[in-house]
Every structure is written in structure tokens, then in C-alpha cells.
Biopython code that builds the backbone (N, CA, C, O; Angstrom):
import numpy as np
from Bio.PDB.StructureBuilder import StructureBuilder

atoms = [
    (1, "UNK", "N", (3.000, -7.644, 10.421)),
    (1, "UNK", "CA", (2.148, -7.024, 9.436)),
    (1, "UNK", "C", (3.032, -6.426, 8.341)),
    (1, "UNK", "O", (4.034, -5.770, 8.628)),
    (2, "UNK", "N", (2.685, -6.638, 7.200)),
    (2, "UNK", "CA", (3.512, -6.235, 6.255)),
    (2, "UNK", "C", (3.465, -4.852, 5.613)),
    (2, "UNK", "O", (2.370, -4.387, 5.296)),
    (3, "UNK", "N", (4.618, -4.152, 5.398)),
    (3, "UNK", "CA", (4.444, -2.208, 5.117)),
    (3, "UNK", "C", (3.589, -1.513, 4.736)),
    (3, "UNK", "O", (3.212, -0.423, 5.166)),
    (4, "UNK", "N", (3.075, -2.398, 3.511)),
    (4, "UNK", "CA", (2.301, -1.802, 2.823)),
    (4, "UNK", "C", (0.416, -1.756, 3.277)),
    (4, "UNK", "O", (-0.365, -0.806, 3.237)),
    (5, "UNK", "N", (0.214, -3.073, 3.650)),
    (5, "UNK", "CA", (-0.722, -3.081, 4.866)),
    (5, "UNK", "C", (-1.097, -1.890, 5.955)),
    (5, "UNK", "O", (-2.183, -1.413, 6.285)),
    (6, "UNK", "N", (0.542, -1.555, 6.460)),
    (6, "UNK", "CA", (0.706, -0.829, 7.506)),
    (6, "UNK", "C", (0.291, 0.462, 7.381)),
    (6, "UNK", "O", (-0.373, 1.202, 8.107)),
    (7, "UNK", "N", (0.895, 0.608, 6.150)),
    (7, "UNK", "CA", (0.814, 2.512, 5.455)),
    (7, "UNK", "C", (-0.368, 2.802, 5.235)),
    (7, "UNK", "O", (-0.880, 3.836, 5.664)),
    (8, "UNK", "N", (-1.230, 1.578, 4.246)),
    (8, "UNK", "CA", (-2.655, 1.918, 4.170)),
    (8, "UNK", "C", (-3.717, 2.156, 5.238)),
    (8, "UNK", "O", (-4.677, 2.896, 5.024)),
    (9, "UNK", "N", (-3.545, 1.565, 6.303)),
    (9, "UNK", "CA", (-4.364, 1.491, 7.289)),
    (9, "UNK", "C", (-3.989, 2.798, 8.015)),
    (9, "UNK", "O", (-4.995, 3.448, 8.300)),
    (10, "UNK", "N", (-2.777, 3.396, 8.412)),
    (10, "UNK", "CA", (-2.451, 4.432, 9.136)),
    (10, "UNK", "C", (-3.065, 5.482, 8.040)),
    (10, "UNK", "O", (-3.670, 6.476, 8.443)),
    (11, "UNK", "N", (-2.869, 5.202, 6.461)),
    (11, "UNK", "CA", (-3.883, 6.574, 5.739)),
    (11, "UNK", "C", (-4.965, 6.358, 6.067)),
    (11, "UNK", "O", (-5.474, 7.478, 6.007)),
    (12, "UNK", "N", (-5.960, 5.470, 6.491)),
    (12, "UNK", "CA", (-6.861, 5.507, 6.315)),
    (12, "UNK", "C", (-7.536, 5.667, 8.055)),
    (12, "UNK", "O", (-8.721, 5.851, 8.336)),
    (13, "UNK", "N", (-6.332, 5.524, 9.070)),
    (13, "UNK", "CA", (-6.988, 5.993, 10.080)),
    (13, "UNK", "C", (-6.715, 7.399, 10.032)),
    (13, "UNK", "O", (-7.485, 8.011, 10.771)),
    (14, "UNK", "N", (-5.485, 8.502, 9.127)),
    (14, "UNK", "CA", (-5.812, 9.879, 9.349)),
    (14, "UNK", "C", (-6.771, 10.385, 8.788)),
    (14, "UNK", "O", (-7.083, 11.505, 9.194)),
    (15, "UNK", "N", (-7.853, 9.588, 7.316)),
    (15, "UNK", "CA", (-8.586, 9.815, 6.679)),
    (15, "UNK", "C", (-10.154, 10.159, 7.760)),
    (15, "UNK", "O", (-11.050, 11.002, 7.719)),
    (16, "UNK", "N", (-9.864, 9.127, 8.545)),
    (16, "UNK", "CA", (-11.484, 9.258, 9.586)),
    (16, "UNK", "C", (-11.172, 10.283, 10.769)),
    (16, "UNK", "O", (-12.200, 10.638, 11.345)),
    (17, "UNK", "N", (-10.042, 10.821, 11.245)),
    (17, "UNK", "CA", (-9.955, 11.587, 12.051)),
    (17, "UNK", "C", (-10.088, 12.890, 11.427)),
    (17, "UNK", "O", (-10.675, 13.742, 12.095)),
    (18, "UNK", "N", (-9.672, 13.203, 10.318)),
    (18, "UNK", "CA", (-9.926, 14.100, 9.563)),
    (18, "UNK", "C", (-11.556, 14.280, 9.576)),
    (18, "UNK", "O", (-12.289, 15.228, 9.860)),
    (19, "UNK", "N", (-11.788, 12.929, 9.137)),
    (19, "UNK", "CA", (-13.574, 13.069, 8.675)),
    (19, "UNK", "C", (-14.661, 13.775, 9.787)),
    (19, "UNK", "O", (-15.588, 14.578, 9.681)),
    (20, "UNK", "N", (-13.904, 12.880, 11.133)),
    (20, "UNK", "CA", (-15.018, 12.987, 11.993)),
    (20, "UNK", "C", (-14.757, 14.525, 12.922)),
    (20, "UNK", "O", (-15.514, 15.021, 13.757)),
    (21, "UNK", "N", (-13.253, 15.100, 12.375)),
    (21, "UNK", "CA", (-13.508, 16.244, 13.060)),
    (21, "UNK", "C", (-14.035, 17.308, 11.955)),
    (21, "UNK", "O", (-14.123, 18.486, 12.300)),
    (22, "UNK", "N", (-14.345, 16.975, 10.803)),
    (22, "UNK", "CA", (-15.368, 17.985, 9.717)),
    (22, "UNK", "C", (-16.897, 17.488, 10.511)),
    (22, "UNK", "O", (-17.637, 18.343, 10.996)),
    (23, "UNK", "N", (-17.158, 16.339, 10.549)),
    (23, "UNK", "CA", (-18.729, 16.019, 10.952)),
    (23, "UNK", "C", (-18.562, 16.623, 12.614)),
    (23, "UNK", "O", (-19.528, 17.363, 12.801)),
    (24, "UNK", "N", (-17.852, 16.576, 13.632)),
    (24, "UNK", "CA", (-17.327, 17.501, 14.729)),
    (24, "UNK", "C", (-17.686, 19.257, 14.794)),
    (24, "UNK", "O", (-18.236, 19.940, 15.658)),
    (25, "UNK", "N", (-17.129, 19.570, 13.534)),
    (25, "UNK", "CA", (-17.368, 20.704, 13.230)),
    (25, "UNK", "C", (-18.258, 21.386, 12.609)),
    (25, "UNK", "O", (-18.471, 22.582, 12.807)),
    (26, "UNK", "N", (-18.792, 20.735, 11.880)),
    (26, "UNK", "CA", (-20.158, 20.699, 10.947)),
    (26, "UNK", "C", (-21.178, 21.172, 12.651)),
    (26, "UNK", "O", (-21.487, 22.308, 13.012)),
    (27, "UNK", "N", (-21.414, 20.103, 13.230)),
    (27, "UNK", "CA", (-21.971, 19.595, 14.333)),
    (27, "UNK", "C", (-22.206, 20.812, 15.542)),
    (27, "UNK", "O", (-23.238, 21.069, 16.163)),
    (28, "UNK", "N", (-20.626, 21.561, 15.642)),
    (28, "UNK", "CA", (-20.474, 22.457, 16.457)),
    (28, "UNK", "C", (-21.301, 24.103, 16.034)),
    (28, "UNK", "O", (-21.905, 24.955, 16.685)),
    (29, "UNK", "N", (-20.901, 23.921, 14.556)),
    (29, "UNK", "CA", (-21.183, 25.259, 13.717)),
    (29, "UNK", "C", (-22.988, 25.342, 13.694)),
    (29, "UNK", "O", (-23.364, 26.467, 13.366)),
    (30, "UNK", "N", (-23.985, 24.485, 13.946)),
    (30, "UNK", "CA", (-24.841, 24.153, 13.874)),
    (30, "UNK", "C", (-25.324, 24.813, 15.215)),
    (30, "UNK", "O", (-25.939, 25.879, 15.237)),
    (31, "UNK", "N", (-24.882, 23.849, 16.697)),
    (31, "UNK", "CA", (-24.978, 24.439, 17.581)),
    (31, "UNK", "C", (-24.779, 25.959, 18.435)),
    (31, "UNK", "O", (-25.409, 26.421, 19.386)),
    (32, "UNK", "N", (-23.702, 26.462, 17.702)),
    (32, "UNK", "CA", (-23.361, 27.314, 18.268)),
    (32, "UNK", "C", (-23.876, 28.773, 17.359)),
    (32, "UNK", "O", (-24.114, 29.895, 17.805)),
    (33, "UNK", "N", (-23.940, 28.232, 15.842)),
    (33, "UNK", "CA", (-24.662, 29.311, 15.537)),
    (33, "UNK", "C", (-23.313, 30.310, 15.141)),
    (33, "UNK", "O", (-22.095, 30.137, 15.186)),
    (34, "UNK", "N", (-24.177, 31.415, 14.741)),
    (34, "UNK", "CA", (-23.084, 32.625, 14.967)),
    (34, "UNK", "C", (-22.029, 32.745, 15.982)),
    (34, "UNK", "O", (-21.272, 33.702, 15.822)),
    (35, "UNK", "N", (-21.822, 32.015, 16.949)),
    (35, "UNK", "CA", (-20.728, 32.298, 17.816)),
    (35, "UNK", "C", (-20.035, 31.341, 17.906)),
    (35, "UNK", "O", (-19.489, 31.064, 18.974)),
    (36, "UNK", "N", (-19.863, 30.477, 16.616)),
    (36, "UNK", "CA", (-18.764, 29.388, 16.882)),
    (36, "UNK", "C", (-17.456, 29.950, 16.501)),
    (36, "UNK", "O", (-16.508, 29.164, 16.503)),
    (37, "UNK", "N", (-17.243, 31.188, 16.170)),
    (37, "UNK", "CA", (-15.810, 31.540, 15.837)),
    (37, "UNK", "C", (-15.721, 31.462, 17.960)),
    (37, "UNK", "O", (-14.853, 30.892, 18.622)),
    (38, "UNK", "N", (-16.509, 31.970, 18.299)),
    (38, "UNK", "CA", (-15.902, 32.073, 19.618)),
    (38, "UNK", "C", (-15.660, 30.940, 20.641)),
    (38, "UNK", "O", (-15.297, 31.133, 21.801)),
    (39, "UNK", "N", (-15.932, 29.589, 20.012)),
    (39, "UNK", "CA", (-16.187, 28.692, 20.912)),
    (39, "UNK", "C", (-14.630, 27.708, 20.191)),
    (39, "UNK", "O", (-14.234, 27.389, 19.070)),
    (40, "UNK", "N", (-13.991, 27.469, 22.151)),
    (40, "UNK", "CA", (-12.803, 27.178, 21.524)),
    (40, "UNK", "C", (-12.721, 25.186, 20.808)),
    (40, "UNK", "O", (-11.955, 24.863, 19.899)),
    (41, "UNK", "N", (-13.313, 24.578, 21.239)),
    (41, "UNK", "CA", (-13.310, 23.651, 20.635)),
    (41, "UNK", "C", (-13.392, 23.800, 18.929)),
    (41, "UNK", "O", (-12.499, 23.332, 18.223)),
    (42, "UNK", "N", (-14.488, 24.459, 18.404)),
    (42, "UNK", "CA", (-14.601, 24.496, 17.098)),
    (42, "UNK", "C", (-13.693, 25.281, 16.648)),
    (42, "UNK", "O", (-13.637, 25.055, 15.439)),
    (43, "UNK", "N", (-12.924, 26.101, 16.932)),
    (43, "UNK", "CA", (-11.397, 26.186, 16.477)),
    (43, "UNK", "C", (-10.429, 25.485, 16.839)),
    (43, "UNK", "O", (-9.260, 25.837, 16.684)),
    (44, "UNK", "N", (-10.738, 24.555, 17.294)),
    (44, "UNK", "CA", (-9.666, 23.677, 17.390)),
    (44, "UNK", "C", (-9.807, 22.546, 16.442)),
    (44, "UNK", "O", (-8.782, 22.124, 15.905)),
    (45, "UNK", "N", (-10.721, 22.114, 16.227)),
    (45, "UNK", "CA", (-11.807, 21.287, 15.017)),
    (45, "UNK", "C", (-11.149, 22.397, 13.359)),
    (45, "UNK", "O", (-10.576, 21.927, 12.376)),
    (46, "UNK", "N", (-11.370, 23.294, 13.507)),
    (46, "UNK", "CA", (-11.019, 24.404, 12.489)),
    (46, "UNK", "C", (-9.315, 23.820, 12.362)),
    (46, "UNK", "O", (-8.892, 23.279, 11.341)),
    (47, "UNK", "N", (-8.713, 23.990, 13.256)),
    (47, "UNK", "CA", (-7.034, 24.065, 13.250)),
    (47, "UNK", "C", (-6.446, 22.156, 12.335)),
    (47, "UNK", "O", (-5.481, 21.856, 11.632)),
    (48, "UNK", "N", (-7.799, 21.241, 12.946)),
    (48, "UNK", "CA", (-7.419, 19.840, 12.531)),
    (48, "UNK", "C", (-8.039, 19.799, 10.935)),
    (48, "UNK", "O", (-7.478, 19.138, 10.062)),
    (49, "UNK", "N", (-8.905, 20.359, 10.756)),
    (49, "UNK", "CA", (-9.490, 20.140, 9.198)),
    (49, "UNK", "C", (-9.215, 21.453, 8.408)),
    (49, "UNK", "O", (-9.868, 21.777, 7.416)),
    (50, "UNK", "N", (-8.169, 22.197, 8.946)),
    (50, "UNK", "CA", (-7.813, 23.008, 7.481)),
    (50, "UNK", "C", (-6.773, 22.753, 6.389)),
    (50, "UNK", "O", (-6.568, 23.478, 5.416)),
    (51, "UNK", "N", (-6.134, 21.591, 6.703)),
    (51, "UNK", "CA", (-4.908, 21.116, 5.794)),
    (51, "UNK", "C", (-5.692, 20.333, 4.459)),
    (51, "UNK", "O", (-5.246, 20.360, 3.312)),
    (52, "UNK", "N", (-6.999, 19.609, 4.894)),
    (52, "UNK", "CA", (-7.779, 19.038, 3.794)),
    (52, "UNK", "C", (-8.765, 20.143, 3.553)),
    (52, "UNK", "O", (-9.022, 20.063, 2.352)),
    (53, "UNK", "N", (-9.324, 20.951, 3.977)),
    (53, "UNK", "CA", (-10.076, 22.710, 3.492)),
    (53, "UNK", "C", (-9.263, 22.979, 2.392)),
    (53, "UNK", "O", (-9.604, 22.539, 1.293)),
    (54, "UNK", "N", (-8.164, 23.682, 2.523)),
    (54, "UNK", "CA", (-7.152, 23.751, 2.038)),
    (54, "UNK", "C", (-7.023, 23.068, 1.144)),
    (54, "UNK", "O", (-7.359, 23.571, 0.072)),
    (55, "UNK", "N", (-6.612, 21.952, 1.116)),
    (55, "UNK", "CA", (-6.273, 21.222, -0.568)),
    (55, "UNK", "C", (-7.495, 21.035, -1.146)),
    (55, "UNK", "O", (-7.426, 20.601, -2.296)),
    (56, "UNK", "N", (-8.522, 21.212, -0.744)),
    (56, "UNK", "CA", (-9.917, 20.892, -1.558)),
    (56, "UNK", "C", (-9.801, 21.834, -2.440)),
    (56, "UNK", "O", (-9.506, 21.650, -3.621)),
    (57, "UNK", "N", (-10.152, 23.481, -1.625)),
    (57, "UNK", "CA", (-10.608, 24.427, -2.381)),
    (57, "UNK", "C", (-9.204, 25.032, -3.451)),
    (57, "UNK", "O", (-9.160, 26.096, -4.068)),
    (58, "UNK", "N", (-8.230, 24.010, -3.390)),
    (58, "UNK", "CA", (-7.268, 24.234, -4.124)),
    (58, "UNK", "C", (-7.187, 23.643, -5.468)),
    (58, "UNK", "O", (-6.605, 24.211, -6.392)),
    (59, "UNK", "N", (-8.018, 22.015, -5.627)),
    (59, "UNK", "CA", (-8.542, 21.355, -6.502)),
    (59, "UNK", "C", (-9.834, 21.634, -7.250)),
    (59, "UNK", "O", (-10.219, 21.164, -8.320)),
    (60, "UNK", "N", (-10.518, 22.668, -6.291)),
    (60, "UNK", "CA", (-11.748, 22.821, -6.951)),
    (60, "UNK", "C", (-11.872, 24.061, -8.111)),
    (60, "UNK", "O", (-11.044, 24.971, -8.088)),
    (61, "UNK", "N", (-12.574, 24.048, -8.766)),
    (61, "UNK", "CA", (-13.019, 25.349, -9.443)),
    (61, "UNK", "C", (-13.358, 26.624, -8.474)),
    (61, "UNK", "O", (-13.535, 26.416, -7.274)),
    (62, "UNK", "N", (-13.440, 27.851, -8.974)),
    (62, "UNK", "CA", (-13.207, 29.013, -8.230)),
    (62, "UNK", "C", (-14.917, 29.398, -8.169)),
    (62, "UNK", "O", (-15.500, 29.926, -7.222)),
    (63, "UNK", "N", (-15.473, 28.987, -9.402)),
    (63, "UNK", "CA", (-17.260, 28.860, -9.159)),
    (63, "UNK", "C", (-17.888, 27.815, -8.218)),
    (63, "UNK", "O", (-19.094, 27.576, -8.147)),
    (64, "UNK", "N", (-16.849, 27.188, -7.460)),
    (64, "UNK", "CA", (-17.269, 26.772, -6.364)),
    (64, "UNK", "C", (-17.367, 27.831, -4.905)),
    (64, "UNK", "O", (-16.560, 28.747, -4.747)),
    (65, "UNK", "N", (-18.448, 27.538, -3.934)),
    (65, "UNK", "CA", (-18.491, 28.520, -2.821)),
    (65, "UNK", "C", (-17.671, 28.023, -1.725)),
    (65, "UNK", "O", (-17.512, 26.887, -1.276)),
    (66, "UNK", "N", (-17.105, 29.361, -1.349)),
    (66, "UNK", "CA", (-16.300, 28.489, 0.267)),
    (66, "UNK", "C", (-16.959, 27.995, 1.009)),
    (66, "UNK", "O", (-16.502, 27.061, 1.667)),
    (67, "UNK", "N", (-18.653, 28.551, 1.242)),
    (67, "UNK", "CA", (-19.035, 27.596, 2.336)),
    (67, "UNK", "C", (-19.365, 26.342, 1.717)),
    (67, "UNK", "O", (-19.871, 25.543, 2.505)),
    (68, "UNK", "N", (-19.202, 25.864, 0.333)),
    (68, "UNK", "CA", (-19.496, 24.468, 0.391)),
    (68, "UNK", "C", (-18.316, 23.505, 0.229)),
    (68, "UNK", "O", (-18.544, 22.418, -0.303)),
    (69, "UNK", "N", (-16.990, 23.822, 0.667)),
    (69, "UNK", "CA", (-15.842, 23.059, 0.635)),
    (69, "UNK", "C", (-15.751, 22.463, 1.491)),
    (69, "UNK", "O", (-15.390, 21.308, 1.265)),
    (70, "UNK", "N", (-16.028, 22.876, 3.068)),
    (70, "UNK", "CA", (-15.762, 21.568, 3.675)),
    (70, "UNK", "C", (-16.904, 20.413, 3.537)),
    (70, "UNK", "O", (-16.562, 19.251, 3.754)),
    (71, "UNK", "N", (-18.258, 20.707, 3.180)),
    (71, "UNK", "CA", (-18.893, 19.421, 2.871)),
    (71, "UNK", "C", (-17.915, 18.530, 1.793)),
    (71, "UNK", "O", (-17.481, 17.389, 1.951)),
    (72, "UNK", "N", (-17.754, 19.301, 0.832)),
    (72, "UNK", "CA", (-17.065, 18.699, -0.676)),
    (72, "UNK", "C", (-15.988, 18.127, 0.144)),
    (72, "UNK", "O", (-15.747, 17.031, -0.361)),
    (73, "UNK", "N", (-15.067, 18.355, 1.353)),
    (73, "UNK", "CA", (-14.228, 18.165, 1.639)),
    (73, "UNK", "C", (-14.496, 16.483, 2.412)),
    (73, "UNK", "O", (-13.874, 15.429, 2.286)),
    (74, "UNK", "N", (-15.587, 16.823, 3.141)),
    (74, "UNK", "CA", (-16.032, 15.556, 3.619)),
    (74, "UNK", "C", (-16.229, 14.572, 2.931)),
    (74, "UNK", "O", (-15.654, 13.523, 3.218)),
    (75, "UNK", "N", (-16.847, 14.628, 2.154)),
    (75, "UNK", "CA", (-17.490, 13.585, 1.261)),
    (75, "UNK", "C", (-16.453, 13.055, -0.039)),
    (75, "UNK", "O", (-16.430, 12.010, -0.689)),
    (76, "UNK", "N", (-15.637, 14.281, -0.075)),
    (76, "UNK", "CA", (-13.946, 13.328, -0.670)),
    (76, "UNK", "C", (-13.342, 12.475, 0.288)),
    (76, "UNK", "O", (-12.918, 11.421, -0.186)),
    (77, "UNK", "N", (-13.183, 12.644, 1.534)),
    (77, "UNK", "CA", (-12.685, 12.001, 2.569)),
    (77, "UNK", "C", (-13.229, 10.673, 3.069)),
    (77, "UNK", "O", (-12.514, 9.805, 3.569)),
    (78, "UNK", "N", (-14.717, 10.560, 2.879)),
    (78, "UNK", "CA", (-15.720, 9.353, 2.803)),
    (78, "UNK", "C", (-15.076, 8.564, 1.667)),
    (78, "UNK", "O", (-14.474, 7.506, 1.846)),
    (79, "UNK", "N", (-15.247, 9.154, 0.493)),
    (79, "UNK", "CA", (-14.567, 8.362, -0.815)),
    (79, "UNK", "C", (-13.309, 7.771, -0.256)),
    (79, "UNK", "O", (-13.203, 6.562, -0.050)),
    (80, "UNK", "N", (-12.467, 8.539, -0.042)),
    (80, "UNK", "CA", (-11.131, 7.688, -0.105)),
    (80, "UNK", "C", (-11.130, 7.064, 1.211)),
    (80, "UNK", "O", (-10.038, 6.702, 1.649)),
    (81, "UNK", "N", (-12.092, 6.894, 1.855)),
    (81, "UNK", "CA", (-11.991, 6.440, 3.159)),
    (81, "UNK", "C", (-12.336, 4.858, 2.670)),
    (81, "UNK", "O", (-12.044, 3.874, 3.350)),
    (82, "UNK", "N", (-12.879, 4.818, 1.622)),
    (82, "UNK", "CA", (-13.712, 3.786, 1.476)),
    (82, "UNK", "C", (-12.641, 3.238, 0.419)),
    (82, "UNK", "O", (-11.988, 2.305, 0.887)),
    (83, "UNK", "N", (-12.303, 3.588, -0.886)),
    (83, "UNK", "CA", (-11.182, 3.451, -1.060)),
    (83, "UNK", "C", (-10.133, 2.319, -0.325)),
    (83, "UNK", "O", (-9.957, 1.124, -0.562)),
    (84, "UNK", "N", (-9.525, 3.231, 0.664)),
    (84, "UNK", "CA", (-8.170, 2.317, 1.304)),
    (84, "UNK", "C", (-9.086, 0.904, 1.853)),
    (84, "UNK", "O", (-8.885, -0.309, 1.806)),
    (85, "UNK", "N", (-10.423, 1.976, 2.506)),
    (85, "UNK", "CA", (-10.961, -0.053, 2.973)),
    (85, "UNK", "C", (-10.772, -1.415, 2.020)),
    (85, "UNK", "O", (-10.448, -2.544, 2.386)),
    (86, "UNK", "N", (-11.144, -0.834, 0.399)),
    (86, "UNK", "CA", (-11.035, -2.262, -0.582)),
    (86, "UNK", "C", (-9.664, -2.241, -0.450)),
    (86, "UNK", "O", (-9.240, -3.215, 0.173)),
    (87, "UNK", "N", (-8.585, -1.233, -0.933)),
    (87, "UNK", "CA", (-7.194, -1.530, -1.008)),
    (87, "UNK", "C", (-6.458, -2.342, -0.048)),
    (87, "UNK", "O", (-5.443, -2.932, -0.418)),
    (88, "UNK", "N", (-7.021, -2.455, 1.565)),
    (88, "UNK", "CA", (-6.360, -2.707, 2.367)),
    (88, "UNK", "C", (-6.933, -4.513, 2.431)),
    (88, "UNK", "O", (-6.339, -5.538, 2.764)),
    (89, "UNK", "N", (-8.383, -4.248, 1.928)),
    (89, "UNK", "CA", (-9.068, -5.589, 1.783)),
    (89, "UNK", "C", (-8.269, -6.166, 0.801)),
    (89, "UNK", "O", (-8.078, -7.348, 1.087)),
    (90, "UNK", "N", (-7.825, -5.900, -0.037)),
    (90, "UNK", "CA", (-6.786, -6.633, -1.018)),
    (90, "UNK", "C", (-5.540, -6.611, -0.754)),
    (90, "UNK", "O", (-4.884, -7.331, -1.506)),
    (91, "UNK", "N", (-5.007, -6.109, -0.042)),
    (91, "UNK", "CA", (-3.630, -6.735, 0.012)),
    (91, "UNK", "C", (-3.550, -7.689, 1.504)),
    (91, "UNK", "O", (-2.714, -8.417, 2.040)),
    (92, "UNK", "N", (-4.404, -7.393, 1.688)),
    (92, "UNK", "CA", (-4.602, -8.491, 2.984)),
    (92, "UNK", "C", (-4.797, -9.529, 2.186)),
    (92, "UNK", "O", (-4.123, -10.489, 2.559)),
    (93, "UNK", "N", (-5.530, -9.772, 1.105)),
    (93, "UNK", "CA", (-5.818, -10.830, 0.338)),
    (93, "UNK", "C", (-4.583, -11.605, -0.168)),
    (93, "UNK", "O", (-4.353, -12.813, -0.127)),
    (94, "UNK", "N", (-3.914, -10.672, -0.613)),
    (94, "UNK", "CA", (-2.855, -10.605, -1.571)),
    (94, "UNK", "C", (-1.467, -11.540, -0.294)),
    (94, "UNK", "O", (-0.700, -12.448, -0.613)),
    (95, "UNK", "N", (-1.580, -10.996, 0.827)),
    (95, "UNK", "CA", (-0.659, -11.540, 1.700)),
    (95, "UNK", "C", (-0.979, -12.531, 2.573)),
    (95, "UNK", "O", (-0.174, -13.163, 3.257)),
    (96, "UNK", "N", (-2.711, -12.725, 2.534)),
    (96, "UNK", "CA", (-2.634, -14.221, 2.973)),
    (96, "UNK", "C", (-3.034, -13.780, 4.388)),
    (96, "UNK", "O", (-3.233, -14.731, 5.144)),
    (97, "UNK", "N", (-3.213, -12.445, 4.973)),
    (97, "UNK", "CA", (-3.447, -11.700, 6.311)),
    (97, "UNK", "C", (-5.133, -11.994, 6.420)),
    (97, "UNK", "O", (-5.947, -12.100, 5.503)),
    (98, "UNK", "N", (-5.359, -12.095, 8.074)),
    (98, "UNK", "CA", (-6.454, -12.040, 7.902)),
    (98, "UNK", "C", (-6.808, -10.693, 8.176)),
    (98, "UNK", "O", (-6.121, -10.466, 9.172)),
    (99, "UNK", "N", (-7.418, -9.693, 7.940)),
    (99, "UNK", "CA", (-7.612, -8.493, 8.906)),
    (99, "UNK", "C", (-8.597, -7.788, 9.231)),
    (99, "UNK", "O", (-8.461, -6.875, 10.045)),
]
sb = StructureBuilder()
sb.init_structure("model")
sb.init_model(0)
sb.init_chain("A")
sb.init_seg("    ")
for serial, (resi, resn, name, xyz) in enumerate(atoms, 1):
    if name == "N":
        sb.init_residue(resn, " ", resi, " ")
    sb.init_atom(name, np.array(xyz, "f"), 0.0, 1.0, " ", f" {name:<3s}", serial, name[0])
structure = sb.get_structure()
């Protein structure tokens, strides 16, 4: 498999682990209500999606609300998730790969 192939696909599998532990957490915060600070999975979900929290609300405007960054956060992560899919669909093209 050729590098560049390689690199895209490994971004784009940290892109869905990222994703699915915001929809994870989304999921948990729902269930648990007020006591998901106390529930240790959803801080652990917290510990995997604050590096993209983090760069969101760092890109965003400040008239944005914190509680709506990790959606915003998600749904950037959908984008570029989708993203690497054409990119990776093209250089597979590009190299003749089937994938």
C-alpha cells in the first residue's frame, strides 16, 4: 500500500474514533443526566474528545457557547471524515489500488 494511501486512511480512522467517542458521549451525558461528571466511562469519553473540544473552541468565535462545541466539534469531524473518504477514493484511483 502506498504512504500516502496509508496516512490518509490512519487520519481518517482517528477521525471516527474521535467521532464516535463525541456521539459516545453525547449518548452518555443524555443518560446519565446530571451525574455524568460522576460516571467514569464518560470521563473517559471526556479525556478522548478533548484534544478536538479544544481545537474547535479555539477556531471558533467567542459568541459561540461552550455547550455547543462539541456538537460543532462533531459535525467538523463528520466533514473531514468524509473528506479523507473522496481523498483516499482518489488516490486509490490515482495508484491503480483497489480499496
Amino acid at each position: 500500500m502506498p504512504f500516502d494511501i496509508l496516512l490518509v486512511s490512519i487520519l481518517r480512522t482517528l477521525v471516527e474514533v474521535a467521532g464516535f467517542a463525541l456521539l459516545g458521549q453525547g449518548a452518555l451525558a443524555v443518560l446519565a443526566g446530571k451525574y455524568r461528571e460522576q460516571n467514569a466511562f464518560y470521563r473517559v469519553l471526556r479525556i478522548v474528545t478533548a484534544p478536538v473540544v479544544r481545537s474547535v473552541r479555539f477556531i471558533t468565535p467567542r459568541f459561540v457557547l461552550d455547550a455547543h462545541i462539541p456538537m460543532l466539534a462533531f459535525f467538523l469531524l463528520f466533514w473531514l471524515w468524509i473528506v479523507l473518504a473522496v481523498v483516499k477514493r482518489h488516490l486509490c484511483s490515482l495508484h491503480g489500488v483497489a480499496c
